[in-house]
VMD Tcl script that draws the C-alpha trace (Angstrom):
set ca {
  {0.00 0.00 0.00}
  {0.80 3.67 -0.88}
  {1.45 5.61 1.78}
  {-0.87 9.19 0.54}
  {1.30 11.69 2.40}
  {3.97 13.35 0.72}
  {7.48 12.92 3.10}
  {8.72 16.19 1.90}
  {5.54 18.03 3.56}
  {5.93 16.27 6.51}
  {8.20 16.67 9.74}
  {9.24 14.22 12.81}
  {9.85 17.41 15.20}
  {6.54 19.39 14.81}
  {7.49 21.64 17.49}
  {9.95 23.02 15.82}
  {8.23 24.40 12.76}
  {8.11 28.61 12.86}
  {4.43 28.15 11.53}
  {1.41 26.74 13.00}
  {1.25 22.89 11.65}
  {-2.05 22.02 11.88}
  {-5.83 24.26 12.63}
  {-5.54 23.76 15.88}
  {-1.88 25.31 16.77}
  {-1.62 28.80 18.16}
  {-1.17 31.42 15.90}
  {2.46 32.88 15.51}
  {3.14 36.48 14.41}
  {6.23 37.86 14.02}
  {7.38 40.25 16.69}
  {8.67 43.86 16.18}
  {12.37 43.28 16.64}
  {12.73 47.64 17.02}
  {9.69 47.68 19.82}
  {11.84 44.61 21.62}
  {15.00 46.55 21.59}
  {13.75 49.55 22.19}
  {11.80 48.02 25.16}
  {15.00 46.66 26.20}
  {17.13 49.40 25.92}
  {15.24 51.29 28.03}
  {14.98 48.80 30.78}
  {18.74 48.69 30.39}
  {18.99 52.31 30.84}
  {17.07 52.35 33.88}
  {18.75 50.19 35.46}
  {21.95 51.30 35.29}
  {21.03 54.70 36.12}
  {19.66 53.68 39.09}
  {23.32 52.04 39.66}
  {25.14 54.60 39.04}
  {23.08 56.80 41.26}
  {23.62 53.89 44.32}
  {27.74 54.07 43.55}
  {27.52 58.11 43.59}
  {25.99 57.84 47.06}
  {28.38 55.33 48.44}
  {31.76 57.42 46.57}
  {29.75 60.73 48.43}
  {29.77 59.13 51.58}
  {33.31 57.54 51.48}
  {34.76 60.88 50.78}
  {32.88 62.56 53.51}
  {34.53 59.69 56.11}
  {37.95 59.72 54.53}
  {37.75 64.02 55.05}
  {36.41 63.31 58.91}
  {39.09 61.47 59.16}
  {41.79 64.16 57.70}
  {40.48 66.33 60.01}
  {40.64 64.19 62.93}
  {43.76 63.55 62.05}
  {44.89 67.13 61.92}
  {43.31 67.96 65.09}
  {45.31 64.94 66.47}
  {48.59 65.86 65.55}
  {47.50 69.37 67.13}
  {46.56 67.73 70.15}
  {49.88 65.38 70.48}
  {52.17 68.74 69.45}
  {50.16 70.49 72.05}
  {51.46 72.01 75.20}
  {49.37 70.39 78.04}
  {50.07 70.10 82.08}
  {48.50 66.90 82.45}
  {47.93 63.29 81.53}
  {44.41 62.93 79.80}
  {42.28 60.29 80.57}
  {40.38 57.74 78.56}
  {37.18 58.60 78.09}
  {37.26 62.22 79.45}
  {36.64 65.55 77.00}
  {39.62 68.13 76.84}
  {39.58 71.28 74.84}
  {42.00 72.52 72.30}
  {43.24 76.46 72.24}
  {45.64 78.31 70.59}
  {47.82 80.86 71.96}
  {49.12 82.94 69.39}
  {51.78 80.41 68.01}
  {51.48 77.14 70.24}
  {48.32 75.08 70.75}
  {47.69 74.14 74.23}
  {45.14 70.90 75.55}
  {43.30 72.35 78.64}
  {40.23 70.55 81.03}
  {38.52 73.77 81.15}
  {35.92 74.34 78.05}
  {34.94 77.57 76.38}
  {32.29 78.48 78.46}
  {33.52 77.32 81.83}
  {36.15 80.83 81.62}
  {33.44 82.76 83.26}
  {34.94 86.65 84.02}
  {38.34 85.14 84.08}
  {38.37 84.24 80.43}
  {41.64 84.37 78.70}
  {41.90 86.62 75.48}
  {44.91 85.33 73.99}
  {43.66 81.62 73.54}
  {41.65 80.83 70.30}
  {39.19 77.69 70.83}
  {39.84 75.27 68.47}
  {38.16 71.88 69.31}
  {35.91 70.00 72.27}
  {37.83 66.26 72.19}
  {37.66 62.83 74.01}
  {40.72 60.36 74.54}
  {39.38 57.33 73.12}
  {40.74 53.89 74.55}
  {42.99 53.64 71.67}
  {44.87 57.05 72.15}
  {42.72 58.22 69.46}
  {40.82 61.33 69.51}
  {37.28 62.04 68.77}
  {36.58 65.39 67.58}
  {33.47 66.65 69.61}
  {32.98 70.12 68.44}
}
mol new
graphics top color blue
foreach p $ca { graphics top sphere $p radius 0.5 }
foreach p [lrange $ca 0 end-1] q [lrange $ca 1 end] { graphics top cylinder $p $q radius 0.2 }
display resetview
């Protein structure tokens, strides 16, 4: 017997056919390849704006700690060239003055002077002695 269908309008993977194969498949229509890219560029965009935006912040706020800790640094080598007439403590507040060409560490702060107040110091910084002979800058 004859087999009827013709093998070259026939397939063993059906699935794989970019048509529909028989009435009851699902109807395929090509797609607009410039709406998909253009759909995708902009998601693309979006997201690495936002991105960018998240590695600003984080470069904003690393520069604003590495410049807190220049000037604690600077106010620390102040403090260690200072004259002072006593051995701070760990965990107490001191106050940094100038007087005209030397900076001097003093217990008294700038509104503890009262009447007595000295004119030729300059208040520079409130500090604490941290437990690591570090100082943290106050005011």
């Amino acid at each position: 017997m004859v087999n009827p269908i013709d093998k070259d309008k026939t397939t063993e993977t059906p699935s794989l056919l970019p048509y529909p194969h028989h009435i009851g498949s699902i109807v395929v229509r090509p797609e607009d390849q410039g709406k998909i890219k253009g759909r995708a560029y902009s998601a693309m965009q979006e997201q690495t704006t936002k991105q960018l935006m998240q590695i600003q912040k984080q470069a904003e706020l690393l520069v604003a700690q590495a410049n807190e800790i220049r000037r604690r640094v600077e106010v620390s080598e102040k403090i260690y060239d200072a004259k002072m007439s006593f051995e701070p403590f760990i965990g107490h507040t001191y106050h940094l003055y100038l007087r005209i060409d030397e900076y001097v560490l003093m217990m008294i702060g700038p509104e503890e002077w009262g009447r007595s107040k000295k004119n030729n110091l300059e208040f520079i910084s409130s500090v604490k002695l941290l437990s690591d002979h570090t100082w943290e800058i106050e005011s």
